[in-house]
C-alpha positions, 0 to 999 in steps of 0.5 A: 500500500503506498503511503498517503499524501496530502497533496492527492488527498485534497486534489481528489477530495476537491476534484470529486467534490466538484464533480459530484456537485452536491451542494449543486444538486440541492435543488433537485434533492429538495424536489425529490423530497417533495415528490417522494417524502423522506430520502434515507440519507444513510442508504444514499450515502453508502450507496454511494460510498460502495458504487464509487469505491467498486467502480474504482476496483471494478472499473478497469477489468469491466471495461476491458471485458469491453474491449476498452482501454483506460486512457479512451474511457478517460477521453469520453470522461472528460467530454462528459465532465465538459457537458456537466460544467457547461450545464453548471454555468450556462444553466441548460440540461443537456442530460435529463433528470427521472425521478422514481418513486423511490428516490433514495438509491435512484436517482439519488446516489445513482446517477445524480451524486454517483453517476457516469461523470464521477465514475469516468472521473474515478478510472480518470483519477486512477491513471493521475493518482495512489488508489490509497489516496482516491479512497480517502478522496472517495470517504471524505465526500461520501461524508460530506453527501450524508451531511449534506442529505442530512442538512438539506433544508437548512443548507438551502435557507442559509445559502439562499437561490443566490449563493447555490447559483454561485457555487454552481457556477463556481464548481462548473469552472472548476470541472471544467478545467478538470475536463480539459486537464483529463482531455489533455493528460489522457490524449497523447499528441 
């Protein structure tokens, strides 16, 4: 096992915080809640929590039964990434969102908080960063999603629809870079 390093730790946490946008996807979470009632926010969490950490183990030997590569899957990551944060700051839905009537699994911890963009970030990750460091990465925001769930109502009243406008255009910047980072890293030209 390869020893933690901080510097990764807070590159993947951050990373990962931004592509999994949880304080971005208040919004629809509070819808979910009015349409369906309670959200479990345990069973959301560790779901999440054994989605991402089995993707991270499980992701590279699924795609080669596939027939692809790490690097390719990466490329497509990226271009999803691109697609997220250009919804984030231009406010367009390019991907459509279902809601079920149980919400707390799908669409929930999947695919809104650990969905096709986090899962192409974690194989992406894995070619950049120590999996010990993506682990750690990958705990820290599956804490910060059950806090998050937990806390929902009271987030939405101290940032009010304003400061969630911001961060989400914040955090689309952010990805955003992260996409073309991954674009870049992963094209070898």
């Amino acid at each position: 096992m390869h020893p933690l390093i901080f510097r990764e730790i807070l590159s993947v946490t951050m990373i990962l915080f931004a592509i999994i946008d949880i304080l971005g996807a208040i919004p629809i979470i509070i819808e979910m809640r009015q349409r369906v009632g309670h959200i479990q926010s345990e069973k959301a969490s560790i779901a999440v929590l054994v989605l991402m950490v089995g993707f991270l183990f499980g992701g590279e030997e699924l795609l080669s039964i596939i027939g692809l590569d790490v690097s390719s899957f990466a490329i497509a990551g990226s271009l999803v990434i691109f697609i997220i944060a250009m919804e984030m700051i231009l406010g367009v839905r390019f991907f459509k969102d279902e809601v079920a009537s149980s919400a707390s699994i799908v669409p929930l911890a999947f695919p809104l908080i650990a969905g096709a963009g986090t899962m192409t970030t974690l194989l992406s990750l894995k070619t950049q960063y120590q999996t010990s460091n993506i682990l750690v990465g990958i705990v820290v925001n599956t804490l910060f999603v059950y806090l998050v769930l937990k806390n929902v109502q009271l987030l939405e009243r101290l940032l009010g629809k304003t400061g969630l406008n911001i961060l989400r255009k914040a955090f689309g910047i952010i990805l955003l870079a992260i996409a073309i980072k991954l674009f870049r890293s992963n094209t070898h030209l």
